[in-house]
N, C-alpha and C positions, 0 to 999 in steps of 0.2 A: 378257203379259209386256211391260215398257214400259223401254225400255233406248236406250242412244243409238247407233243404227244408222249406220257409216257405208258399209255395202253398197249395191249396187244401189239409189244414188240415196234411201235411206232408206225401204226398202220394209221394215217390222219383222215381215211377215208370211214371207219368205223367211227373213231374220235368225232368226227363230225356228228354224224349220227346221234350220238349219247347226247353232245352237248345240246345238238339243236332238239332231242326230245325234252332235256328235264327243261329247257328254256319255253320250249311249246306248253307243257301241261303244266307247268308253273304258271306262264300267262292265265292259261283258266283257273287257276287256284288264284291269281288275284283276283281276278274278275268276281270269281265267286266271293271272296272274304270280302271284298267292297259292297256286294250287293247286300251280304249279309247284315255289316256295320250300319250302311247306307238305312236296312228296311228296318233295324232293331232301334234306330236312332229315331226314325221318321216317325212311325207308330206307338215310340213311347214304352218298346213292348221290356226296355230295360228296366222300368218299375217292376214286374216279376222275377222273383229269384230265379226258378229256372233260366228265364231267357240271360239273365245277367253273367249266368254260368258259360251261355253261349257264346256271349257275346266278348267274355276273356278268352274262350279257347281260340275267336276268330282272330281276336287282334294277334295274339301268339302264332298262329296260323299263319297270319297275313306279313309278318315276319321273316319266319321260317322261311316262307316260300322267295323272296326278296333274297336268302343265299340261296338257294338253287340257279336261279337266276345274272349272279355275281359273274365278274370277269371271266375268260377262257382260259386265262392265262394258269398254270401251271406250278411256276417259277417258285420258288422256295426266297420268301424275301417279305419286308411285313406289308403287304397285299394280299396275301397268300394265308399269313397269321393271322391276319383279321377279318378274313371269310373264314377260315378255320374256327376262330372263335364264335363269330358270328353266326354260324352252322350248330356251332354247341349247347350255344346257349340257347337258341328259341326251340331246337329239336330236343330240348331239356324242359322248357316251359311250355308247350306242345303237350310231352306226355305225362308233366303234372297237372295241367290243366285237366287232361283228358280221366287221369287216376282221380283230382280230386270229383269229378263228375261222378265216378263210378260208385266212390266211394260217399258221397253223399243221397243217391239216389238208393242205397243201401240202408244206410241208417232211417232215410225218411222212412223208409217202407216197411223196414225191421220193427225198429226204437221209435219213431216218430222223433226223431231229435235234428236240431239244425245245427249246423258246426260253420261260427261268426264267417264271417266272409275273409277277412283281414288276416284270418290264420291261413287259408286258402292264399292269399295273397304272398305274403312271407314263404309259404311252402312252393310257391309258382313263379315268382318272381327274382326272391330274394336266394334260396338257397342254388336255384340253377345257374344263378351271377357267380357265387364263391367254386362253383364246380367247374366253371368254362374259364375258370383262368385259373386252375393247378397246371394244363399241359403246358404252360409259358416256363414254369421250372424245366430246367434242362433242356427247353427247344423243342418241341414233341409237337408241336403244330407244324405242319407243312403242306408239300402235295400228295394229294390219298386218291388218286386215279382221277376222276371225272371233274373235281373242285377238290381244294384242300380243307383236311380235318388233320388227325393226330397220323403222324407218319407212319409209311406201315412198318420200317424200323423200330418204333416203339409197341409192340404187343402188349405186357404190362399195363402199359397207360391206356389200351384201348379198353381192356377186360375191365379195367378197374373203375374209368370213369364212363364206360359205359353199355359194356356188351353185359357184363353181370349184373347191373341196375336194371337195364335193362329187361333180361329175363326174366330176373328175380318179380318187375313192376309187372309184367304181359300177365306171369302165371297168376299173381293175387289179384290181376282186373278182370280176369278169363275165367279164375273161380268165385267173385265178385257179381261180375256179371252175372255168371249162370245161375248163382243162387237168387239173386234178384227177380232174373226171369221166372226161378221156379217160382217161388212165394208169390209173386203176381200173380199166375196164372191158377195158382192154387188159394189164392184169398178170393180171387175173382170169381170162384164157382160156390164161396161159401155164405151164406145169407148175411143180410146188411140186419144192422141194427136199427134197434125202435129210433136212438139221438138223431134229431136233424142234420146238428152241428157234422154229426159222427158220420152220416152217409153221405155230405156234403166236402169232408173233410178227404173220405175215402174216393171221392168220383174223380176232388181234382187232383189228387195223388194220382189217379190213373192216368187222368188228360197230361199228367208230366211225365208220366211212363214211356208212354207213346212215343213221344218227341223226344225224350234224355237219352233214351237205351238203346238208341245208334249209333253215336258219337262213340261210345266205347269201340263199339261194333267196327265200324268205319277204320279205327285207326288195327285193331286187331291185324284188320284183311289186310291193310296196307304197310302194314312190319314189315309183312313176312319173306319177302322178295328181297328188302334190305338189309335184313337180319342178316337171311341165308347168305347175302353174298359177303360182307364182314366177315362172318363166320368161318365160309372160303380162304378169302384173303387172309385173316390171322393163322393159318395151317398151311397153305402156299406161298410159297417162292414169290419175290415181287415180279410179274411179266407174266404169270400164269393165271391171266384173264377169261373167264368165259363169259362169251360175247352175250348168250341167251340173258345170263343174271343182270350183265351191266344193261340191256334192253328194258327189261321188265323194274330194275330197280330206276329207273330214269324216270319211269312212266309212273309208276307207286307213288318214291317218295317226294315225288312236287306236288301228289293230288289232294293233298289231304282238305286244304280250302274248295276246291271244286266241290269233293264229294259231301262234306258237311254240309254245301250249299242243297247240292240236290234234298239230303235228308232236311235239312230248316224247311225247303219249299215245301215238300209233301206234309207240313204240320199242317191242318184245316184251317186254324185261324190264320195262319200269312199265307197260305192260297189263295182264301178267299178277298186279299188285300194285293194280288198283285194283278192289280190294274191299271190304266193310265189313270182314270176316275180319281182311282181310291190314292195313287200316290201323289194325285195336284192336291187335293183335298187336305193331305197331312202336310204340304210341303207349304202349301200355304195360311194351314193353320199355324204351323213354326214360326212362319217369318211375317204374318200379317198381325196387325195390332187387334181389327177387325173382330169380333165375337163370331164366332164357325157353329152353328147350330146344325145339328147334325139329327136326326130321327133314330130310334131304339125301340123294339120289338117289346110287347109286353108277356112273361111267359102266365100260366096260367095260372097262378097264384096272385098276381096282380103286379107285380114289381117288373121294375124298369130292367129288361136284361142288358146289360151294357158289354157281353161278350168278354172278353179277356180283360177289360177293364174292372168288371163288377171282384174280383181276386187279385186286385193290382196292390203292392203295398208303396209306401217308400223307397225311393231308389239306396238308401241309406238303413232301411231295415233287413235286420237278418232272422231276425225271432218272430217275423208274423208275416208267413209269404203270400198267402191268401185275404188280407186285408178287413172283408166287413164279417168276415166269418170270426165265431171266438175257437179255437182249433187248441187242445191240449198238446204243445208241445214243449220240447224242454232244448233250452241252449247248449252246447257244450262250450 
């Protein structure tokens, strides 16, 4: 492969390397975001607010990883500008997806309160659009070693539009997070109440605990190899590469669709759906006119358990995510 290296001194033997990992584990980060959309689509499982939450961070994921991916080329010219941007922008809706996640699994468990979806929207979609195109003032997009982002000639523009959002977003999902975890783990040992609604309300708030409180997690572990090597680069000289950071950030920052994939799979209810069985059955419930009768466990109060369906609301609702339940909560 013969490309214009400007790593480690124009060593094209390393350069290879880089490229051809973030290209490798990028491939698995698609595969994973397709499986994802693929099973969340099949199963219907986006009538759930949780999963709907998942299922924005995947398409932003599935994005993302699409610039890792991008040309080899190097070259400072607008191919170059528009993986740069393109880099900006979904590794911007990425970690507001991932903050709004945090931050909603917080209030539900704190406040019991839901905060509209559309505001989520606007804060994920809309404000990381006006942020990935200020580097176009004064040229600031170019080649940033492995693909191009903001040149490493412009410091300023890196801190501003994103090493310091940045930190600033890690520390308030890091201490978000943790308090989440604590107050779970510490409501969990505290006795439930007489209300049905109220223990009913409090179980599937856990069942979403389970599944929501890794996705913060996930993306945590995988910063931090990319942070560090930015970090680097903004305090060195351009050409003073270490080869260990640019390995390990190759490998991180394309995984993030993979690893999401892994945690979606270990939730019980789409384990127990990834079969060949179970996905003719949805595939052909989609697209057949046919009436799909399907059999449902009776639990022992007499009602029909319909598993993740019996908590399904509107794909269109945000104020009642658990559906046949009457659950006190309040909208923001």
């Amino acid at each position: 492969m013969s490309w214009n290296c400007t790593l480690f001194e124009g060593d094209e033997q390393k350069c290879d390397v880089i490229v051809g990992l973030k290209r490798g584990f990028g491939s698995l980060s698609l595969i994973g975001c397709a499986f994802m959309i693929v099973t969340i689509w099949l199963f219907g499982k986006y009538q759930v607010r949780s999963q709907r939450l998942i299922l924005y961070l995947t398409i932003a994921a599935f994005f993302d990883t699409i610039g890792y991916m991008m040309g080899k080329l190097t070259v400072d010219g607008p191919q170059c500008d528009f993986e740069a941007w393109w880099m900006t922008y979904f590794d911007w809706t990425v970690l507001a997806w991932t903050s709004c996640i945090t931050f909603d699994l917080y209030m539900l468990l704190t406040r019991r309160q839901l905060t509209s979806h559309w505001k989520y929207h606007v804060i994920c979609w809309v404000v990381p659009l006006v942020i990935s195109f200020l580097p176009f003032i004064g040229d600031n997009y170019g080649p940033a070693g492995a693909w191009c982002w903001i040149k490493h000639d412009s410091p300023i523009w890196r801190f501003c539009i994103w090493y310091i959002p940045l930190f600033v977003t890690l520390i308030g999902m890091l201490i978000l997070w943790s308090r989440t975890i604590y107050l779970h783990k510490r409501r969990a040992t505290l006795p439930g109440g007489q209300d049905i609604n109220s223990e009913r309300m409090r179980t599937l708030i856990e069942e979403d605990m389970k599944t929501l409180r890794w996705y913060p997690l996930v993306y945590l572990l995988l910063s931090f190899f990319p942070l560090v090597l930015r970090i680097h680069n903004a305090f060195t000289d351009q050409g003073q590469d270490v080869y260990f950071l640019w390995i390990m950030t190759s490998i991180t920052a394309p995984l993030q669709g993979a690893c999401n994939a892994v945690v979606f799979g270990l939730d019980p209810d789409t384990r127990s759906k990834l079969t060949w069985l179970q996905y003719r059955m949805a595939f052909t419930s989609r697209f057949s006119t046919k009436q799909i009768i399907q059999e449902y466990p009776v639990n022992e109060g007499g009602n029909i358990d319909g598993g993740e369906h019996t908590r399904t609301s509107s794909a269109g609702s945000d104020t009642v995510p658990y559906g046949a339940f009457d659950i006190p909560t309040k909208t923001q």
